[in-house]
C-alpha positions in Angstrom: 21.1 -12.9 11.7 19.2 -12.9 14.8 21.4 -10.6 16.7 21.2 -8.1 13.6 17.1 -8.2 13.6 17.6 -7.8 17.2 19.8 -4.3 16.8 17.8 -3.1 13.8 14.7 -3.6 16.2 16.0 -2.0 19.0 17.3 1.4 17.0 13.9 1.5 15.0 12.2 1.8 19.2 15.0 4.4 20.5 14.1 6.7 17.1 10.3 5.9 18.0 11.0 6.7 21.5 13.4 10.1 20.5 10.2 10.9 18.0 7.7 10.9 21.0 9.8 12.6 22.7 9.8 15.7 20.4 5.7 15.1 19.8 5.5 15.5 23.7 8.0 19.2 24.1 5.8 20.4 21.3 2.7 19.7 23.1 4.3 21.1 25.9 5.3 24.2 24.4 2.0 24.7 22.5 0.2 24.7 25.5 2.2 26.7 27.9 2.4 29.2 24.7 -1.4 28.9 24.4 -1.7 29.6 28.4 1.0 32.9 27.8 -0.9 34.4 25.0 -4.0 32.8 24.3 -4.2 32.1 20.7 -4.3 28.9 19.7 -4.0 29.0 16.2 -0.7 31.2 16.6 0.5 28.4 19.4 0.1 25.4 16.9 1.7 26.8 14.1 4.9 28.3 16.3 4.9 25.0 18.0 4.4 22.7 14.6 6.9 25.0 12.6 9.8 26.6 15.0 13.1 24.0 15.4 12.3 22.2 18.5 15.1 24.3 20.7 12.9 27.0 20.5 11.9 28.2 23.8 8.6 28.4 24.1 8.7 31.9 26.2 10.3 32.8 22.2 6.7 32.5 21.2 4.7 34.6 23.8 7.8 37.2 22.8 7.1 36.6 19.2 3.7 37.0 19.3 3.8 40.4 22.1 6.2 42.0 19.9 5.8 41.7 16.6 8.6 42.2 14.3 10.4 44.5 16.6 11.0 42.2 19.6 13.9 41.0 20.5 13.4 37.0 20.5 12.3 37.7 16.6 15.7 39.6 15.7 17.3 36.1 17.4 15.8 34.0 15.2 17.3 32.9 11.8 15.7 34.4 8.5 14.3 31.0 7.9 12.3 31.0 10.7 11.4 34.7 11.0 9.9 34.0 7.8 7.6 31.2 9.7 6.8 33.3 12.5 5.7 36.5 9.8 3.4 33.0 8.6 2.2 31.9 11.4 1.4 35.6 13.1 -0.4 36.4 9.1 -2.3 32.9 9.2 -3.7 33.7 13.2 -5.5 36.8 12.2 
């Protein structure tokens, strides 16, 4: 019984861990998107709501293009959809 709490402890940290890991690329990517373009309304919600594989340089793209850019045309209809959102909510 021991040995089970023991596993069930140590998988509950790893997910902690692999969650903190995510929070940290986001911050990473909201912030080096906020230092591309410089709006940070447009950064969080790219950063909050984009699939984590996103590369960030996808947002500056995103934002300097508009519809028509390349990066957006890449992404799937799901998350053109929260880019259109997030480019509507930023203005």
């Amino acid at each position: 019984l021991s040995q089970q709490s023991f596993q069930q402890f140590e998988s509950v940290s790893q997910f902690e861990k692999a969650l903190a890991a995510v929070d940290a690329i986001k911050r990473r990517k909201k912030l080096q998107c906020v230092l591309a373009i410089g709006n940070g309304t447009l950064c969080e919600c790219l950063s909050r709501k984009l699939p984590v594989d996103t590369y960030f340089r996808s947002y500056a793209s995103i934002a300097n293009q508009g519809t028509e850019g390349l990066e957006y045309g890449r992404l799937s209809g799901a998350d053109q959809k929260i880019v259109d959102q997030c480019v509507s909510d930023s203005r």
